[in-house]
C-alpha positions in Angstrom: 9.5 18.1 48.2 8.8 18.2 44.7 8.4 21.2 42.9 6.5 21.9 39.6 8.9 23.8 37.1 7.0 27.4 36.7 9.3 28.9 34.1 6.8 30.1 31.0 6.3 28.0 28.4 7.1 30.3 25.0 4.0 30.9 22.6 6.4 30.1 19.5 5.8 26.2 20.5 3.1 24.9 18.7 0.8 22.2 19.9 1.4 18.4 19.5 0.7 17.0 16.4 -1.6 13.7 16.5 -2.6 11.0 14.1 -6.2 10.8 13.9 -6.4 8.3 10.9 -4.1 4.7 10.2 -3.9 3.1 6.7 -2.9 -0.3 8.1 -0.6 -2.8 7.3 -1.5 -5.7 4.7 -3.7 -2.3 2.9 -3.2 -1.0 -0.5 -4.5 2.2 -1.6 -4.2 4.3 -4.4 -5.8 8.0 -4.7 -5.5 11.3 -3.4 -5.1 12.4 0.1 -6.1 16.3 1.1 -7.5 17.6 4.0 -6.3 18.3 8.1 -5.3 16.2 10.9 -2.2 13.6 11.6 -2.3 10.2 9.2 -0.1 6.7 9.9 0.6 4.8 7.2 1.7 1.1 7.3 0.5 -0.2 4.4 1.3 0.7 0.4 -0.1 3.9 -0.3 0.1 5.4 -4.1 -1.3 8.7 -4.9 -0.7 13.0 -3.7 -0.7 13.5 0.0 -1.5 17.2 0.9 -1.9 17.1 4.2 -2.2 20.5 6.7 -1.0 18.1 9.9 1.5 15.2 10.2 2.1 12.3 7.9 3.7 9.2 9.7 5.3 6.3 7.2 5.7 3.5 9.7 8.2 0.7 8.8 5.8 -1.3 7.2 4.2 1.7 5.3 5.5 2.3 1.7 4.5 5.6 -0.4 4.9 6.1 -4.0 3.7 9.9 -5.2 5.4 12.8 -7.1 4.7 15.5 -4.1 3.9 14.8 -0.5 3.5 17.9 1.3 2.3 18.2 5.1 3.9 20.9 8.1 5.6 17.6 9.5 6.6 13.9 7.9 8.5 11.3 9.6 9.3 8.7 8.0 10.1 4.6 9.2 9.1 3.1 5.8 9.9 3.9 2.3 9.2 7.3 -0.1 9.2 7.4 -3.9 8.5 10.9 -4.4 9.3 14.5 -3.3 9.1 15.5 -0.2 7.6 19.4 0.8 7.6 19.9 4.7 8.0 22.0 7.9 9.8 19.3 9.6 11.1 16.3 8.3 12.4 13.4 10.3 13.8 10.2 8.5 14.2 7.6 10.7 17.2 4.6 11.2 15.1 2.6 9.1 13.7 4.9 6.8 14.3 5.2 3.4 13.5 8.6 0.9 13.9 8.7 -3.1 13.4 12.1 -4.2 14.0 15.3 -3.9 13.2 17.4 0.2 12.6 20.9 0.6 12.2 21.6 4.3 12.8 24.2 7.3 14.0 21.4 9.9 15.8 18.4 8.8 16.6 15.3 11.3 18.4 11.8 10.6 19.0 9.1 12.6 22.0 6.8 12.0 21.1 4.3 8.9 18.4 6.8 7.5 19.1 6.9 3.7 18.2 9.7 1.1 18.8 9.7 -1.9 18.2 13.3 -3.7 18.6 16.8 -3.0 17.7 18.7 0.4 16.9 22.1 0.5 16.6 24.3 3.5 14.1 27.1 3.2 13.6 30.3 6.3 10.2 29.6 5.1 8.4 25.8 3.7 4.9 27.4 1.4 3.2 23.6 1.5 0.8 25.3 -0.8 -2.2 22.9 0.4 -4.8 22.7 -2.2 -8.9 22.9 -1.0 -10.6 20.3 -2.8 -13.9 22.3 -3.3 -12.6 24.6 -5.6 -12.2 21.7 -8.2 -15.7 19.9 -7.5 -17.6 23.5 -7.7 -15.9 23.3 -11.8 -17.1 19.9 -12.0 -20.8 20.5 -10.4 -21.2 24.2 -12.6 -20.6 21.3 -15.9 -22.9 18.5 -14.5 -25.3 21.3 -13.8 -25.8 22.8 -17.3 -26.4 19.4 -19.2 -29.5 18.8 -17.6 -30.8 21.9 -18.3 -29.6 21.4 -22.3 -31.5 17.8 -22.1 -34.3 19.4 -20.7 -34.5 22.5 -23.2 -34.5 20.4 -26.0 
């Protein structure tokens, strides 16, 4: 009666994308965001996203950075800053300022943009790991003590 479709699935597809972590509305934040998994925003968010996942901006979310880079970004809210994606979906009440450089563009009717989109065959995100900055800072916390304790 009802049959399962058996056609093969193609490995190219890659898995679903899910937020893990929600900024919520009536929150304002203000730093730098790094790391791996899917993030919501709905509240006012100032700072670098970096993000090796997806990066929501619900309607009620606002984001205000130079460079927000993650493999996929949609966006319901509003973006002052440059965007640096895989996929990149603005939706009918979303609203981008700055510059995108992407491999997969979507609008829906009323999305506005304002700046310059590039398609690339290839998107480097060029995701930054955070240790390599705190080893610099530990290696210079590390060798005053041992001054002080010379002396």
């Amino acid at each position: 009666m009802f049959r399962k479709n058996t056609q093969p699935i193609p490995s190219s597809i890659a898995p679903v994308e899910r937020v893990t972590s929600v900024l919520g509305p009536g929150i304002n934040w203000q730093g730098n965001l790094h790391g791996s998994g899917g993030v919501r925003i709905e509240g006012a968010y100032e700072g670098e996203i970096a993000i090796r996942g997806m990066v929501v901006i619900g309607e009620t979310g606002r984001v205000t950075c130079e460079n927000l880079r993650a493999n996929t970004v949609i966006v319901a809210g509003a973006v002052h800053g440059n965007i640096t994606a895989e996929k990149l979906e603005i939706r009918s009440t979303g609203r981008v300022w700055g510059d995108v450089t992407v491999t997969a563009f979507a609008t829906e009717e009323g999305a506005f943009l304002r700046g310059q989109v590039r398609m690339e065959d290839k998107v480097e995100l060029e995701l930054e790991q955070p240790a390599e900055g705190s080893a610099d800072a530990a290696e210079s916390a590390g060798t005053a003590p041992e001054s002080e304790e010379t002396a």
